[in-house]
C-alpha positions, 0 to 999 in steps of 0.5 A: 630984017633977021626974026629971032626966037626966044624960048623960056622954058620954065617947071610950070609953062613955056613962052615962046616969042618971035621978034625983030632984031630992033627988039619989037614982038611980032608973035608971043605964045605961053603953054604949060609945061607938061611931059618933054615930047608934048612941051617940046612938039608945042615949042617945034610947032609954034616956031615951024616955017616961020623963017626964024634964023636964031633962037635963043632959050632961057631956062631956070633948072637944068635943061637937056638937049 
């Protein structure tokens, strides 16, 4: 079974999840939204060999990638 991640990306924190396709949780992280290098280097860490093959991300403001 395929692992997705999620990412919410918020003004004042980040949650990051990993999760089965049949919507079960494995793994869930949340962590203070500070400059962009900082918060995005939390978001790359959490996720790095973790074998997730999609991620999708949610955000309440504009967002730059």
């Amino acid at each position: 079974m395929s692992l997705l991640g999620a990412i919410e990306a918020g003004g004042t924190k980040f949650v990051c999840g990993i999760g089965k396709e049949d919507g079960t949780v494995l793994e869930r992280i949340s962590f203070p939204t500070t400059t962009p290098e900082e918060t995005m280097a939390q978001v790359v860490s959490f996720f790095e060999g973790k074998g997730v093959e999609a991620i999708g991300a949610g955000s309440f403001g504009p967002i730059d990638l």
